[in-house]
C-alpha positions, 0 to 999 in steps of 0.5 A: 337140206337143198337150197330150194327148200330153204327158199320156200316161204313159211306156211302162214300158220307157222309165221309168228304172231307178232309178223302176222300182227305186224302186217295187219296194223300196216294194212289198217295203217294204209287203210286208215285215211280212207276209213277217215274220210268215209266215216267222217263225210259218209256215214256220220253225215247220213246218221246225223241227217237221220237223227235231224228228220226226227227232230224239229230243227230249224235254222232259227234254233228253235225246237231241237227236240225229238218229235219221232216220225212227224215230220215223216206223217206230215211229208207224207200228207204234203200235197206240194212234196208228191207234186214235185215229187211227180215233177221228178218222176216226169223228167224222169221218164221223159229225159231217160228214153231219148237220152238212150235212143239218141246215144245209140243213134250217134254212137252207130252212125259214127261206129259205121265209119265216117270220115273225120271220126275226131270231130264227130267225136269231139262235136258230140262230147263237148257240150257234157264238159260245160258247166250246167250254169253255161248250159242253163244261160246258153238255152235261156236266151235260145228260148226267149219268147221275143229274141229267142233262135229258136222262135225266129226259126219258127216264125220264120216257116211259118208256126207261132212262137212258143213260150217255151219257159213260161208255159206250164205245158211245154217247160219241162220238155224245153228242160228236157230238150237242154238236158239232152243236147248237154248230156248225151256225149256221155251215153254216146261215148259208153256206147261207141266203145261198146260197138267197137268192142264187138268182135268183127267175125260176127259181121264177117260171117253174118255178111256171108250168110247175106244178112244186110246192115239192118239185120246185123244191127238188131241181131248182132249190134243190140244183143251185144250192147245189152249190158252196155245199156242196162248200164246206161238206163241205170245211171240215166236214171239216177241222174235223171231222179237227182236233176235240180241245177238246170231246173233251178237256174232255167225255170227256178220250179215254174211256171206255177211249179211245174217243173220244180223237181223234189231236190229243189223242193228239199232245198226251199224247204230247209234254207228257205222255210227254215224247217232242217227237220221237215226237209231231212225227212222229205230227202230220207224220204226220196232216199228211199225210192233212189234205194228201191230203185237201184234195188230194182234195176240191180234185181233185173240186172243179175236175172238178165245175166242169169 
């Protein structure tokens, strides 16, 4: 018999049943750890918040009980749950459109070759390394109706100072506005690696059939960037659902609660009111439609790649 075929590995049916025995605990062994930390922070933490939206838990300690689907019926009559939950939606749609459109402004502007590419870079990326809690102070004091830069600047051409934070109709989008000079760094950098990624030849042959940069742009750039911005809208906008610091440390949900997001209005409900039950139910409630959502957006996903 050659050496060749005494060096060939057994067949896996032939191995003996305490090898294969054998490696599988070893498997579950290096497995176990992370199986800990999922069943432990993940699943346990979403079963027991479930069984605490069925009961009339409350931090006094009073009624633990089950009460079933109530305080399901009653969220779903809570007139100031659907307005926060309307104000979540907003901020939303307002925040996701201009978080992606600027992001693909910087990222082609600096894709076309700018000198000292380092420090556009770095210029445009450093603010979504500060603490939300820096950001929040930063544009608290940069919209202050007296004292604030930005109504300096306003008086100073001329037009009337704003009350940025304080009128119902402007602070969501003074909210908006902070968010969108704190995190677009990210969406940029997502989109300038998927520019430069883009093969060259493209360009080369484009330019010799005389197509100018506007051409190449929305023939070659967008079509080519179409997964890196279904990415980036999905992501933007499950931030975007789940926004509370900001918010919070900004305008604390005013003036009048306009811009109280549901997160905020989950949070007020439980540590606030009391009432761990009714707020569980209002956060398996929103839950749900973070879950439709990325149900969606992964639906329109596969038809697009189709």
């Amino acid at each position: 018999m050659s050496t060749s075929t005494l060096s060939r590995p057994r067949p896996e049916s032939l191995r003996k049943p305490g090898s294969r025995t054998r490696s599988n605990l070893s498997g579950w062994g290096f497995a176990a750890p992370f199986l800990v930390f999922f069943l432990v922070f993940l699943v346990w933490p979403i079963l027991y918040g479930f069984y605490m939206s069925l009961t009339g838990k409350s931090l006094t300690g009073a009624n633990d009980s089950l009460i079933g689907f109530a305080n399901y019926a009653e969220a779903l009559a809570d007139a100031d749950m659907w307005r926060s939950l309307g104000n979540t939606l907003y901020f939303t749609v307002i925040s996701t459109v201009p978080l992606v459109l600027v992001a693909l402004v910087m990222a082609a502007l600096l894709n076309v070759g700018l000198p000292a590419q380092w420090l556009w870079r770095l210029s445009y990326f450093a603010p979504y390394l500060l603490a939300s809690t820096v950001v929040s102070l930063f544009f608290t004091w940069m919209y202050n109706p007296q004292l604030g830069l930005i109504n300096e600047f306003l008086t100073g051409i001329g037009l009337p100072r704003v009350a940025w934070l304080n009128d119902p109709n402007v602070a969501m989008w003074a909210i908006v506005i902070a968010t969108l000079w704190w995190t677009v760094g990210f969406n940029f950098l997502l989109y300038l690696a998927a520019m430069q990624n883009i093969p060259a030849q493209h360009y080369e042959a484009a330019s010799l059939d005389g197509a100018g940069a506007w051409r190449q742009f929305f023939s070659i750039t967008l079509p080519q960037l179409t997964p890196t911005t279904v990415m980036i809208v999905l992501l933007q906008i499950l931030a975007s659902l789940k926004i509370f610091d900001q918010v919070y440390q900004m305008t604390a949900g005013g003036p009048a609660g306009s811009t109280r997001p549901v997160v905020q209005y989950i949070f007020e409900t439980g540590f606030t009111g009391y009432r761990l039950g009714y707020s569980a139910a209002i956060s398996y409630i929103f839950f749900g439609l973070i879950v439709v959502v990325s149900v969606m957006q992964f639906v329109i996903t596969r038809r697009r790649s189709a």
